[in-house]
C-alpha positions in Angstrom: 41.8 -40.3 -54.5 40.9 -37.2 -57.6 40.4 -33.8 -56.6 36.7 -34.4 -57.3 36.3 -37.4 -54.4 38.6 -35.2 -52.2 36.7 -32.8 -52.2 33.1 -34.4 -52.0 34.2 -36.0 -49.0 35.5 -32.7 -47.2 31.7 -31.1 -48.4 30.4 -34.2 -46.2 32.2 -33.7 -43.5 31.7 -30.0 -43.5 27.9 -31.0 -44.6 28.1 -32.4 -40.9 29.5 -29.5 -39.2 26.8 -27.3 -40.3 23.9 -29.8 -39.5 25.3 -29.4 -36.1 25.7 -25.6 -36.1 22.3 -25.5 -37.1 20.7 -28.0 -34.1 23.0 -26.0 -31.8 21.3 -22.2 -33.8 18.1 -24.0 -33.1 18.6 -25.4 -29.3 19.9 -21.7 -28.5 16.7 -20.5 -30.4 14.4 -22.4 -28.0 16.7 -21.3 -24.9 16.4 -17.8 -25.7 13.0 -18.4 -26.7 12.1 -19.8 -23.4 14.1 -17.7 -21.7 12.1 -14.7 -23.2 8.6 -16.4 -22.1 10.4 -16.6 -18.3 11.2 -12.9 -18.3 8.0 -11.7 -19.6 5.7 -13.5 -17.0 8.3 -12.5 -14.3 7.5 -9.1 -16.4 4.0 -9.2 -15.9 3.7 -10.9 -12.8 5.8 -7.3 -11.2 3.2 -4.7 -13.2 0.4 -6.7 -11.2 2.5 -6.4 -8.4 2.7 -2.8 -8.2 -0.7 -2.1 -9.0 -1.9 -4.4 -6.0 0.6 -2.1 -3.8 -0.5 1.1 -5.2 -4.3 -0.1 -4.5 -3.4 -1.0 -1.1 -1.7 2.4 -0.8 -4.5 4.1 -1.9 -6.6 2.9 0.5 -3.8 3.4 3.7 -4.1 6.8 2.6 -7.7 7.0 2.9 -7.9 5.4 5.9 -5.4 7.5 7.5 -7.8 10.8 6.2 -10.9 9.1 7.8 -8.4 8.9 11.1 -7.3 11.9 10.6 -11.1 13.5 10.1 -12.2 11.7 13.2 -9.2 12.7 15.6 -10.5 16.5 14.6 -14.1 15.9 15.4 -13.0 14.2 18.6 -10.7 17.2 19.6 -13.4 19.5 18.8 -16.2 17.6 21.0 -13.3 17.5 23.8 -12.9 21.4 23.6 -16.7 21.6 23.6 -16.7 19.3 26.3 -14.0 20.9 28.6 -16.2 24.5 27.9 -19.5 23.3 29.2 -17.5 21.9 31.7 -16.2 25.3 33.0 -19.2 26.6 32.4 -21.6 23.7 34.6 -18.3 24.8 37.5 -19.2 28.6 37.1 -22.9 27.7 37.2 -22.5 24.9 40.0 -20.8 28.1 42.2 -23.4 30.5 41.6 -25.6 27.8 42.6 -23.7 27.2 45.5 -23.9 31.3 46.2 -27.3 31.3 45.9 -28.1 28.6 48.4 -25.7 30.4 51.2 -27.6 33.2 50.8 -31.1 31.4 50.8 -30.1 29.6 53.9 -29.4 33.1 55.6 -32.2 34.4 54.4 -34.3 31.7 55.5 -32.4 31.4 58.9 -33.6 35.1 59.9 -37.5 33.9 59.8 -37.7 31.8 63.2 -41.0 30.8 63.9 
């Protein structure tokens, strides 16, 4: 064989070599392409994750206000409640006073 045939023929070879360096550049290409699309959906699929859990927060934390502003208005109509209360007792004894002292009154006029 010449130099030129020798040479030729390592240039096919080698001509082979890099056809299959460049399907294997190209496979990788479409992995890390892929790849890529896989982490950007997983991406995306977290943001819409944390904005349904910081709705949902959002409204826990209301709710536990509207709890919060109903346990005070019930604690104030208890304290109301336990102040007439007192009050209906004081009144319920005069009351009570008041009849006593009716009936004695009443049992000093014998017909």
């Amino acid at each position: 064989m010449t130099t030129g045939r020798l040479s030729r023929s390592r240039q096919r070879r080698g001509g082979g070599k890099s056809e299959e360096r460049a399907r294997e550049s190209g496979e990788h290409g479409r992995r890390a392409s892929d790849a890529f699309e896989r982490i950007s959906t997983s991406v995306i699929s977290l943001s819409d994750m944390n904005t349904q859990i910081a709705s949902a927060a959002e409204e826990q934390s209301a709710v536990a206000e509207e709890i919060n502003r109903n346990i005070h208005i019930i604690t104030g109509a208890v304290g109301e409640m336990a102040s007439s209360s007192a009050r209906l007792a004081q009144a319920s004894e005069a009351l009570s006073r008041l009849a006593a002292q009716i009936q004695e009154q009443i049992g000093q006029f014998r017909v």
